[in-house]
C-alpha positions in Angstrom: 0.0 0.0 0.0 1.1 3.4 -0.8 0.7 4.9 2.9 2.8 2.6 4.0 5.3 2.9 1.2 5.2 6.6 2.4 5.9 6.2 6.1 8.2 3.8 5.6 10.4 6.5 3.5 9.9 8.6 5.6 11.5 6.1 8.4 14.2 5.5 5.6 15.4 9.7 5.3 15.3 9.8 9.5 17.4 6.8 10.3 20.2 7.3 7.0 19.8 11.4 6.8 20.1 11.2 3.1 19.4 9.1 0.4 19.5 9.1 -3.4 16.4 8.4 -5.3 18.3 5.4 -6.1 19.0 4.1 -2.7 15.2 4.6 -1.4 14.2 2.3 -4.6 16.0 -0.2 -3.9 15.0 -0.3 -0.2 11.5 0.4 -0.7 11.7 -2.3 -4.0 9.7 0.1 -6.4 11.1 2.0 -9.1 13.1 5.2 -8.9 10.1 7.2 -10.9 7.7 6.0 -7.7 10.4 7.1 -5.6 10.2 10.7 -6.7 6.2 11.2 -7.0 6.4 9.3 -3.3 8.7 12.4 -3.0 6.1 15.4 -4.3 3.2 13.8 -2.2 5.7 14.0 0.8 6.3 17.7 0.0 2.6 18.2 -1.1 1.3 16.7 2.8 3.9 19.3 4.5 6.6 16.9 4.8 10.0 18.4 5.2 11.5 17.1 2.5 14.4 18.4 0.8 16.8 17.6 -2.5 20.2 18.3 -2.2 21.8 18.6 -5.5 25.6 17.5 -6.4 27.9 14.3 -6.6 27.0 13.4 -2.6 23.5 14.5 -3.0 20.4 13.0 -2.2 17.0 13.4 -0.1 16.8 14.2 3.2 14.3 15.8 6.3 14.5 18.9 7.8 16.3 18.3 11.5 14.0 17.4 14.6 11.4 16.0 12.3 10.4 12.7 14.0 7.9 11.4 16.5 8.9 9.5 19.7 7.8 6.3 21.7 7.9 6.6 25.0 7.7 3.7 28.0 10.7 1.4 26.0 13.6 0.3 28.5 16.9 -0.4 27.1 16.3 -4.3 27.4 12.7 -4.2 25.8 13.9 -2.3 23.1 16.7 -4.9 22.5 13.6 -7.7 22.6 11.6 -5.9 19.9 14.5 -5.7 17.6 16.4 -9.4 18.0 12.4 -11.1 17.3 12.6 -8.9 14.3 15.7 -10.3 13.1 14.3 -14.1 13.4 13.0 -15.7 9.9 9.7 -17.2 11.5 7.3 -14.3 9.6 8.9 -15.4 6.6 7.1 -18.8 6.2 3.2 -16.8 7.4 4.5 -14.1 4.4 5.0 -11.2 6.6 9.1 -10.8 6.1 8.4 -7.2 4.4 6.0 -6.2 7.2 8.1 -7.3 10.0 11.0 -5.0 8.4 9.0 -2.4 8.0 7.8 -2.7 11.6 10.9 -2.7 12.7 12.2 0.2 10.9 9.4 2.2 12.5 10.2 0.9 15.8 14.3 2.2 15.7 13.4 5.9 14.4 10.3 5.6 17.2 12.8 4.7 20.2 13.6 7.5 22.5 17.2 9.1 21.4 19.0 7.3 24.9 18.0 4.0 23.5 18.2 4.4 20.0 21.6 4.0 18.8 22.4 1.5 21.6 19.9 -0.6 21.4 20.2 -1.1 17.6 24.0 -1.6 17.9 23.6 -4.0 20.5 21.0 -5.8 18.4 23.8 -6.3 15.9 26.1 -8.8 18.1 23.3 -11.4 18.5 22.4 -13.5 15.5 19.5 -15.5 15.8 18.6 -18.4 13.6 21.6 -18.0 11.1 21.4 -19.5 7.3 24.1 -21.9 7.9 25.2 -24.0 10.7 29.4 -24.2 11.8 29.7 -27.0 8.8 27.9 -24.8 6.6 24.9 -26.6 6.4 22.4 -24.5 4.7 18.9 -24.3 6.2 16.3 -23.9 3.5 13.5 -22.4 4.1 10.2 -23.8 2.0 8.7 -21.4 -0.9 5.7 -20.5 -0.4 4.2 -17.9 -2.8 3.0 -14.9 -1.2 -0.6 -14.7 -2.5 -1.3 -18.3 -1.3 0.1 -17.7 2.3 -1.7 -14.3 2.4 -4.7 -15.9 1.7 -3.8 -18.8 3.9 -3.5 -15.8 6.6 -6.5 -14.3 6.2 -8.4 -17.1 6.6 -6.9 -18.0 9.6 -7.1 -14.5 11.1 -10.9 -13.7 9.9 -12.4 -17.3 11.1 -13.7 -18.2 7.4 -13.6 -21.1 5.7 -10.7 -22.0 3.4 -10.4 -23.9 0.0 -7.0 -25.2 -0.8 -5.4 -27.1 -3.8 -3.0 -29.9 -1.4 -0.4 -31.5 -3.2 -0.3 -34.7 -0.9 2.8 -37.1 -1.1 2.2 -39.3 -4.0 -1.3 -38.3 -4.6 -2.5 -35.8 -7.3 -3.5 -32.7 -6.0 -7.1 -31.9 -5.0 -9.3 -29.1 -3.6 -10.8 -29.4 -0.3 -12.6 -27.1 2.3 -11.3 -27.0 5.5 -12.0 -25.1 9.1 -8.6 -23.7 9.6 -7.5 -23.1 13.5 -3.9 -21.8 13.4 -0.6 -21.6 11.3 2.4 -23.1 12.8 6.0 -22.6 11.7 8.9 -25.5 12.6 12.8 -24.8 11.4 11.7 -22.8 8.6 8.6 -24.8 7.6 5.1 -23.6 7.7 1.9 -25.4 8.8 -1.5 -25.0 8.9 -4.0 -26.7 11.4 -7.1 -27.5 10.5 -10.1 -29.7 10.7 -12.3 -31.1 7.7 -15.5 -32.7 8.2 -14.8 -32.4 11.8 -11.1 -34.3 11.7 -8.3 -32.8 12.3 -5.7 -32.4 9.7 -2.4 -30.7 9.3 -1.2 -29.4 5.7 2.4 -28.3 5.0 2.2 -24.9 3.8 4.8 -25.8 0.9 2.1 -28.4 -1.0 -0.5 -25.6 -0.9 -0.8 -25.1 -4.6 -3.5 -22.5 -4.4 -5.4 -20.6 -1.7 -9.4 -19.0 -1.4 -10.4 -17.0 1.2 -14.6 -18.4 1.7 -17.2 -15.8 3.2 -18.5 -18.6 5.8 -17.5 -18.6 8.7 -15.3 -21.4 10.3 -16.5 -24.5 12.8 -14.0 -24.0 15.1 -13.4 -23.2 18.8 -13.5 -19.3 20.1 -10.4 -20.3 21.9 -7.5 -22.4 21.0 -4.3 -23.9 22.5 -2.1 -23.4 19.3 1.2 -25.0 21.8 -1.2 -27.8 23.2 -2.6 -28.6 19.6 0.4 -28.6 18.1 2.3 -31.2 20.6 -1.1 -33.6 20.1 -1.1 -33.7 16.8 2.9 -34.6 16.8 2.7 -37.3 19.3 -0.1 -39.0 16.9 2.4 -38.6 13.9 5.1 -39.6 15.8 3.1 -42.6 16.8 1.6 -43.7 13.7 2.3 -45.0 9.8 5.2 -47.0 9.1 7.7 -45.9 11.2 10.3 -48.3 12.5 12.2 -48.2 15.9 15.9 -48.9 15.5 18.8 -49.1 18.1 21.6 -47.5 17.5 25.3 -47.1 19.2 26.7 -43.6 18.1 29.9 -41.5 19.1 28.4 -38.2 21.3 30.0 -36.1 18.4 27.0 -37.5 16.0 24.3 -37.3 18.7 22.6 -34.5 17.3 23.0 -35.5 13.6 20.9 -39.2 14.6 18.4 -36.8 16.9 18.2 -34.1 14.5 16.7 -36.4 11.6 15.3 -39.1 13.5 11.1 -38.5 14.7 11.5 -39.2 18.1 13.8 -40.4 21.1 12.6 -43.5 23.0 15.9 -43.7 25.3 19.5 -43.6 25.6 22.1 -44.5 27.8 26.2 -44.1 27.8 28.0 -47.8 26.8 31.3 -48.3 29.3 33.2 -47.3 26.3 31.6 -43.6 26.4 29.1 -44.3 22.9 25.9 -43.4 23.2 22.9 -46.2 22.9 19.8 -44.8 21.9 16.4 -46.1 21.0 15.1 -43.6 18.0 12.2 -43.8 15.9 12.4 -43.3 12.1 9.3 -42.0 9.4 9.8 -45.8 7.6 12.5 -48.2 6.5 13.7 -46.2 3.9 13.9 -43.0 6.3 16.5 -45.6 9.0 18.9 -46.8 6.6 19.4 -42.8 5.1 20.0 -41.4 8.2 22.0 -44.4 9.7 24.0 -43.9 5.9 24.8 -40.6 6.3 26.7 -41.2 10.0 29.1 -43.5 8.2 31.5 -45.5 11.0 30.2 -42.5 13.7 27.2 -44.7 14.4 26.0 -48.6 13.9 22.1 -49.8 14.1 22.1 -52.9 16.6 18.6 -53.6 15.7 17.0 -54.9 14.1 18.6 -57.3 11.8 17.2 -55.9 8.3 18.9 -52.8 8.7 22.0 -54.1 9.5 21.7 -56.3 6.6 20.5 -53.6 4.1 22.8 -51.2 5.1 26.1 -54.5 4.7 24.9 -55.1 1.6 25.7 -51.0 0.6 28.1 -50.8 1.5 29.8 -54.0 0.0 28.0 -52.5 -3.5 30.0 -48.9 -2.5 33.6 -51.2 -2.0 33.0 -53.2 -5.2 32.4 -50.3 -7.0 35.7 -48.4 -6.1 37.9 -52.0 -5.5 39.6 -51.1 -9.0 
């Protein structure tokens, strides 16, 4: 929306003190055209807004133009800005929002907090891309009209109809009484109910999105935190999943954890492995994960695994014996 584009350039000239028409394009991701009518309407609503002409030139605001928000300590100031630097509103489709939130929120801090605050805010990363073995965490795509519409849904308490790409099926449209969107290591959900079951759908297989005018069966209230452990317990409980046991060295604990669906036990052998008791999606799931830890781990039990993943191995040697 263009009131928003406005006050956000606005935000832009107070926190930078000049910018070419160039610069605020970029930021504001419009063209440089819309950045100079944005410009006149500034000027045109009593704006202070000024060009300065020459090599080092730019826009910029009259001093002391600015509004204040008062009641922010140091420390909730700092809070505001580190949960704006998390990734979460990117899967819900709100990543230009939050920094445009955010961007209000710095030039709105009182002066004493301001520059400390933000600069403090710069030595705590949160959620980086890429872990110390520069692992990259992808985050699903989405497309923003289906997640907005996803949103709104949600938000208003109407009735949604989705286009669900379910594994291995072809996709279909269904109506569904949405209750909440959750979003886990960069993924998005959406909980639901359909005829009165509940159902989860990965935000990433929505297809396409519509936004009904009837309202939703659902509970006034909900329990998002409550709902969302249920429902994992029953997936974590149910399909095809297989229980293995596995010896691993404490180095590749949180390699097996991090990919298994759940931990069922674990104990330290006398020669300081670990012995744990994990539960895997299916068969296939095991023998990847148990693959990828090479000689850092060995499944105990049960037999097929150990078998399957022999007889790789043997394949891998044969291939590279000449």
């Amino acid at each position: 929306m263009r009131a928003d584009r406005l006050v956000s350039l606005v935000l832009l000239l107070r926190r930078h003190g000049r910018l070419s028409a160039a610069a605020l394009a970029r930021e504001l991701e419009v063209s440089t055209r819309t950045v100079l009518r944005d410009i006149e309407a500034l000027s045109a609503a009593g704006v202070p807004v000024y060009a300065e002409r020459g090599r080092h030139g730019g826009f910029a605001l009259l001093p002391g133009f600015r509004t204040e928000l008062t009641g922010l300590n140091h420390d909730e100031a700092l809070a505001l800005l580190i949960a704006g630097s998390r990734r979460g509103a990117q899967a819900f489709g709100l990543g230009s929002a939050l920094a445009s939130a955010m961007l209000k929120v710095v030039d709105a801090l009182p002066e004493s907090y301001r520059n400390t605050a933000a600069g403090a805010a710069e030595r705590l990363l949160i959620d980086p891309e890429t872990d110390l073995l520069s692992r990259r965490t992808v985050a699903e795509e989405v497309p923003d009209a289906v997640v907005a519409e996803v949103r709104r849904a949600v938000l208003a308490g109407h009735k949604l109809r989705i286009r669900y790409a379910a594994v291995d099926q072809t996709p279909k449209w269904r109506t569904v009484d949405p209750i909440g969107l959750v979003t886990v290591r960069e993924r998005g959900y959406l909980l639901a109910t359909r005829s009165g079951a509940e159902r989860t759908y990965r935000l990433s297989r929505v297809l396409a999105a519509e936004e009904l005018s009837e309202p939703a069966q659902r509970p006034d209230r909900v329990d998002l935190d409550r709902a969302w452990q249920e429902r994992s317990t029953r997936f974590r409980t149910g399909g095809d999943q297989v229980t293995v046991l596995v010896r691993v060295d404490p180095g590749r604990r949180e390699e097996l954890v991090g990919t298994a669906v759940a931990v069922h036990s674990e104990e330290t052998d006398a020669d300081g492995r670990l012995r744990l008791q994990v539960s895997f999606q299916d068969a296939r799931h095991a023998e990847w994960a148990l693959w990828q830890l090479s000689t850092g781990a060995e499944a105990l039990a049960p037999q097929w695994l150990r078998t399957s993943l022999r007889d790789r191995a043997a394949a891998i040697a044969t291939r590279y014996a000449g």
